[in-house]
ROSETI-383598 format. One line per field, with one value per residue (C-alpha): residue number from 1; x, y, z. Coordinates in steps of 0.02 Angstrom, whole numbers, plus 32768, in hexadecimal, padded with zeros to 4 digits. Each point is the difference from the previous one (the first is absolute). Example, Ala and Ser with C-alpha at 12.3 -4.5 7.8 and 13.67 -1.06 7.14 Angstrom:
! ROSETI-383598
resi = [1/2] $
px = [8267/8045] $
py = [7F1F/80AC] $
pz = [8186/7FDF] $
This chain:
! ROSETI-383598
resi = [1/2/3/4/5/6/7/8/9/10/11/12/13/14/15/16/17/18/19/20/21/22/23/24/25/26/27/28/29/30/31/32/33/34/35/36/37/38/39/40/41/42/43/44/45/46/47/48/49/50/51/52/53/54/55/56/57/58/59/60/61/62/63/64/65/66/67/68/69/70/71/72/73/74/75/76/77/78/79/80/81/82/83/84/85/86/87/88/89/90/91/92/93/94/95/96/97/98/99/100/101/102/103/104/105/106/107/108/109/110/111/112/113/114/115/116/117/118/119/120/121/122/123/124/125/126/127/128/129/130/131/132/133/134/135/136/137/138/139/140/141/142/143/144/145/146/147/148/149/150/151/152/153/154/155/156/157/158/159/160/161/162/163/164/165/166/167/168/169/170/171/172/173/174/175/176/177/178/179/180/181/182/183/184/185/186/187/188/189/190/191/192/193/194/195/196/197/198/199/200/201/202/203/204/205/206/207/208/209/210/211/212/213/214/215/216/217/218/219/220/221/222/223/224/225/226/227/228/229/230/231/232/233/234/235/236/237/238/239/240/241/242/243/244/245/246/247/248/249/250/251/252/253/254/255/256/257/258/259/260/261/262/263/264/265/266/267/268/269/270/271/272/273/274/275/276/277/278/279/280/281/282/283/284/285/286/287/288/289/290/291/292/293/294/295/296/297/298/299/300/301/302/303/304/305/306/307/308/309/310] $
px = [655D/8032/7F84/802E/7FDA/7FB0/8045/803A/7F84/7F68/802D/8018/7F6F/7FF8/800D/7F68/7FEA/801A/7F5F/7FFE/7F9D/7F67/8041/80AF/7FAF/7FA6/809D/805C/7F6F/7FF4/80C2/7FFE/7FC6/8093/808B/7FD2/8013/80A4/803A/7FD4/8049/80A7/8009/7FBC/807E/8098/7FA5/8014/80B6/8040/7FA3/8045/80AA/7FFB/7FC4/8036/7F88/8034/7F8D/8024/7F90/7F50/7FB8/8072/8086/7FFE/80AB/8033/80A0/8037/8083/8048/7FA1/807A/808E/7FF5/7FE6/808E/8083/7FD1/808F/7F46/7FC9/80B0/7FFE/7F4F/800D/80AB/7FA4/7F5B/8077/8052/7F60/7FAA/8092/8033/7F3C/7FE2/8095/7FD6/7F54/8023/808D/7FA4/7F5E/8058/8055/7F6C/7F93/806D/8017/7F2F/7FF0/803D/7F9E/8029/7FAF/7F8B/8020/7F58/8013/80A4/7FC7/7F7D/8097/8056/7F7B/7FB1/808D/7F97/7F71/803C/7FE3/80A0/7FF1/7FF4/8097/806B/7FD6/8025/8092/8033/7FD0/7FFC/8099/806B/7FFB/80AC/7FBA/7F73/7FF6/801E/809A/8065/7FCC/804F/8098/7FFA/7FF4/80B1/8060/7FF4/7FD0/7F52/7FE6/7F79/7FC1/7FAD/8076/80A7/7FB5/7F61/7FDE/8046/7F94/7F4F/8046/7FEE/7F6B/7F9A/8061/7FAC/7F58/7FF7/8064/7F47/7FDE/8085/7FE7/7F56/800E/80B1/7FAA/7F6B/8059/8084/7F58/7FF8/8098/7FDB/8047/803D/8085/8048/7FE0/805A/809B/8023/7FF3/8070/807C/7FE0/8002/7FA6/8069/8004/7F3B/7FF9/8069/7FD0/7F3B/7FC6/8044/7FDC/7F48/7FF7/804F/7F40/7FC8/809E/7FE0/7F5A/803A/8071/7F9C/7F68/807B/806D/7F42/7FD9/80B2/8017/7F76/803C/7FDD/7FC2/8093/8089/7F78/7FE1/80BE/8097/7F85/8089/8079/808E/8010/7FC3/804A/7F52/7FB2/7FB6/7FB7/7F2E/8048/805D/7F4B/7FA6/8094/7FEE/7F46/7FE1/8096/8027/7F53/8022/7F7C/8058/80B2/7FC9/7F6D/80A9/8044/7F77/8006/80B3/7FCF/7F7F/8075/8088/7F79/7FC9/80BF/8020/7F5F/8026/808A/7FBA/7F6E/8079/804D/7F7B/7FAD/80AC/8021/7F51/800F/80A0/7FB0/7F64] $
py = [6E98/8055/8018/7FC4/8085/7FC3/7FDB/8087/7FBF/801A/809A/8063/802E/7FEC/8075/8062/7F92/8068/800B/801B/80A7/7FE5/8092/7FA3/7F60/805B/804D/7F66/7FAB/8095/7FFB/7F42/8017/8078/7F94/7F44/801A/806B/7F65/7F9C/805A/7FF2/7F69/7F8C/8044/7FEE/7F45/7FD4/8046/7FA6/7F5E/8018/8003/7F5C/7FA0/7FFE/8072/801F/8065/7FA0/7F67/8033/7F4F/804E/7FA4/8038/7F87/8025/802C/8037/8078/7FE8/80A7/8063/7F8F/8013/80BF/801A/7FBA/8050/8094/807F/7FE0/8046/8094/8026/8037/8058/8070/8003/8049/8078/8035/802D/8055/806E/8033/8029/806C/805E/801E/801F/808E/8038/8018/8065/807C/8024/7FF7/8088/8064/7FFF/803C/80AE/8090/7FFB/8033/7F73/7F92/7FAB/7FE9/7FA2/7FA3/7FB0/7FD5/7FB1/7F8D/7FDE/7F66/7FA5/7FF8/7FBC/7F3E/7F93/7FB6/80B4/803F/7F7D/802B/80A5/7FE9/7F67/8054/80B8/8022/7F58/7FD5/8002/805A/8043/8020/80B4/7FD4/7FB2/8097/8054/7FAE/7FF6/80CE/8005/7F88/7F83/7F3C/7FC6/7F7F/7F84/800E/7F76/7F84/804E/8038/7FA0/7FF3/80B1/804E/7F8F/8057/80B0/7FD7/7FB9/8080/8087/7FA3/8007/80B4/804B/7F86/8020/80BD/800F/7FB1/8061/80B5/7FD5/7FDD/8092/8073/7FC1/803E/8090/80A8/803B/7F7C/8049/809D/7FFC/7F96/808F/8088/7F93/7FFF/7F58/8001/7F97/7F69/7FFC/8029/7F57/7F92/8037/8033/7FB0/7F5C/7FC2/804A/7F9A/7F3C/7FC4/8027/7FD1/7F4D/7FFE/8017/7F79/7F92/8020/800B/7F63/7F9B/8025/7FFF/7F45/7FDE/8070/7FAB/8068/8070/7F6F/7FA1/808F/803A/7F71/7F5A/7FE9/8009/7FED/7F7B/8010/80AC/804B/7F66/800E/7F86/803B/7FEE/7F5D/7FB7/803F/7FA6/7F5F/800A/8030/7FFA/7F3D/7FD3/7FC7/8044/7F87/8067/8098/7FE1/7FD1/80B8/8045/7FD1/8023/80C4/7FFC/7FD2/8076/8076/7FC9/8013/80AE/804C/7FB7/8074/8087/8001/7FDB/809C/8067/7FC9/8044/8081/8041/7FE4/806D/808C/7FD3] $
pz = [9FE4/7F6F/7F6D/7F48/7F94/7F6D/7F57/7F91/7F88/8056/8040/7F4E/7FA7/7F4C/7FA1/7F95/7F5A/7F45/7FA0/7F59/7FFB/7F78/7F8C/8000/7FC4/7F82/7FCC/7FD9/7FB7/7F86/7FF1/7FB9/7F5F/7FCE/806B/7FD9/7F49/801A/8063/7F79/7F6D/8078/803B/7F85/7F68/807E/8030/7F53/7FCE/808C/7FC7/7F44/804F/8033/7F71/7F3B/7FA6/7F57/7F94/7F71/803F/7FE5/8067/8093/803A/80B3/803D/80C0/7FEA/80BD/7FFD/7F4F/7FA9/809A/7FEC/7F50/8013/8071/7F95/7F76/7FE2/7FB2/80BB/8042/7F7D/800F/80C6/7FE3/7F84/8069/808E/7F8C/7FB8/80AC/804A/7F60/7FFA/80A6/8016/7F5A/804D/8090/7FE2/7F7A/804C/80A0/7F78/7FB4/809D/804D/7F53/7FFA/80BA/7FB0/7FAA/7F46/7F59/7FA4/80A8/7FEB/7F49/802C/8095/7F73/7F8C/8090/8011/7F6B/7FEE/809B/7F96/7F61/7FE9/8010/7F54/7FB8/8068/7FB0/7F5E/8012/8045/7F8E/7F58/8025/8073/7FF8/7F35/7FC5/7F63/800E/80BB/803D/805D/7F63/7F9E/8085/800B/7F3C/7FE5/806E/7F9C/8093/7FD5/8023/809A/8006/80A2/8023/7FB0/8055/809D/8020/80B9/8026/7F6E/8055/80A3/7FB3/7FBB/8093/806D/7F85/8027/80AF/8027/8005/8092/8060/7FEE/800B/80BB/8025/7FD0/8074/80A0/7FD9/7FFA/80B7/8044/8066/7FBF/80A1/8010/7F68/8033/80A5/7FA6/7F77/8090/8061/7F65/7FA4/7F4A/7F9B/7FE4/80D3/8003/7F74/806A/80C0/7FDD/7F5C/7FDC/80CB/7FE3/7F4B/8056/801D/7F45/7FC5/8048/7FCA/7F58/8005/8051/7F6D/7F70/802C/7FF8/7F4B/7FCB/8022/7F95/7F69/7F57/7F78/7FF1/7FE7/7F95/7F7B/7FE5/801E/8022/8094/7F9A/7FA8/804D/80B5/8013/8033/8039/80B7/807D/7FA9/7F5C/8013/804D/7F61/7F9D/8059/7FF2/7F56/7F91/8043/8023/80A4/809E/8086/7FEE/7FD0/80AB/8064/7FD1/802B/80A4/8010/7FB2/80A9/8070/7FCA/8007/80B3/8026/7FBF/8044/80B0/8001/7FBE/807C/8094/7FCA/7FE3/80AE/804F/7FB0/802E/80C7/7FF1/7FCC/805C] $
């Protein structure tokens, strides 16, 4: 007679159990107080916003007329032609400013990886814009540079017979461009300089023995070595650019018109200006999807980018 072997079950033996080790449990138990509230101060605005969205919630009632509207606030939102505008120039705006950055904070990255006179003095020139509060950029810029009359640039224009431009009322999102692009060209250095410092000087070395000049040593040696900071840059930058306010608010107001209006201005508009929190909630949740969108990419590309040259 044949045996029956037994059933697979009872044969395998289980497995050891994972304990928590005591230190781990005392390490989350001394984490909690640091991330429950950061859970909180997440969770519960976004909680709200998307509650606002879906009632009427005009500012203007003080009892609080809190109406559930469904999806009206985003219907509404959608078919208004600001909405439309608004994420044509947000997409502008982030694309112009990163590429300014970004180029410009590889030319000088590469210019300060050489020996010249004063280089620290103009390394702190460089980035002294980084550390200048938004509000007081845009004055500078507004009254000091951009002033049709009194502003250094009409002067300029004015001393060789040419006519005066207002800026910010001929040119407005191009001239917030420059100016947040002026802003945040200390960033992008700062973090370009640091991983060109990195590059090993024998590569560069054995490329200009080998005959490479230095536009061939920038495109073959340099610029690879500089992809992972550049996308970090990106990546960091296009965060705080969606959510750029106080430039647009202290010069043009979004305007004329909604020339310089973008998607964070538009929800401050909506909010404020019209006094209504359920539409102006409704593009704020748009704003963190769009968001959620962009940075999806971003980190998708990043994450690739980084097991190629891993």
């Amino acid at each position: 007679m044949s045996v029956q072997s037994p059933p697979a079950a009872l044969t395998e033996v289980p497995g050891p159990v994972k304990k928590i080790e005591p230190a781990e449990k005392w390490r989350r138990l001394l984490m909690a107080p640091t991330v429950v509230p950061l859970l909180l101060w997440m969770i519960v605005p976004l909680a709200l916003t998307i509650y606002f969205s879906f009632i009427h919630y005009s500012l203007e009632s003080p009892a609080g007329n809190f109406g559930f509207v469904g999806i009206q606030n985003y219907q509404f939102l959608w078919s208004d032609s600001r909405f439309g505008t608004a994420i044509l120039n947000t997409v502008i705006f982030l694309v112009s400013v990163l590429v300014i950055t970004v180029v410009v904070g590889i030319l000088l990255a590469v210019l300060y990886d050489q020996d010249f006179p004063g280089k620290n003095v103009a390394m702190l020139l460089v980035i002294a814009p980084f550390f200048v509060m938004p509000t007081v950029s845009a004055q500078i810029w507004h009254l000091l540079l951009m002033d049709p009359i009194y502003g250094v640039i009409g002067q300029f224009l004015q001393a060789i017979g040419l006519q005066p431009v207002d800026w910010l009322q001929t040119y407005p999102l191009p001239s917030i461009i420059l100016i947040v692009s002026w802003e945040w060209i200390p960033f992008s250095f700062l973090i370009l300089v640091t991983a060109i410092k990195s590059l090993d000087a024998e590569q560069k070395e054995a490329a200009a023995i080998d005959g490479a000049g230095p536009f061939t040593q920038f495109r073959y040696i340099v610029l690879p070595h500089l992809e992972k900071a550049i996308g970090v840059v990106v990546m960091i930058e296009m965060i705080f650019l969606l959510s750029i306010f106080a430039e647009i608010f202290t010069t043009t107001k979004g305007g004329p018109g909604d020339a310089s209006t973008t998607l964070a201005y538009l929800v401050y508009s909506l909010g404020i200006n019209q006094f209504d929190a359920g539409i102006a909630s409704a593009g704020g949740i748009l704003a963190v999807v769009l968001a959620n969108i962009v940075s999806f990419f971003l980190v998708r590309m990043l994450a690739k980018n980084l097991q190629q040259n891993a």
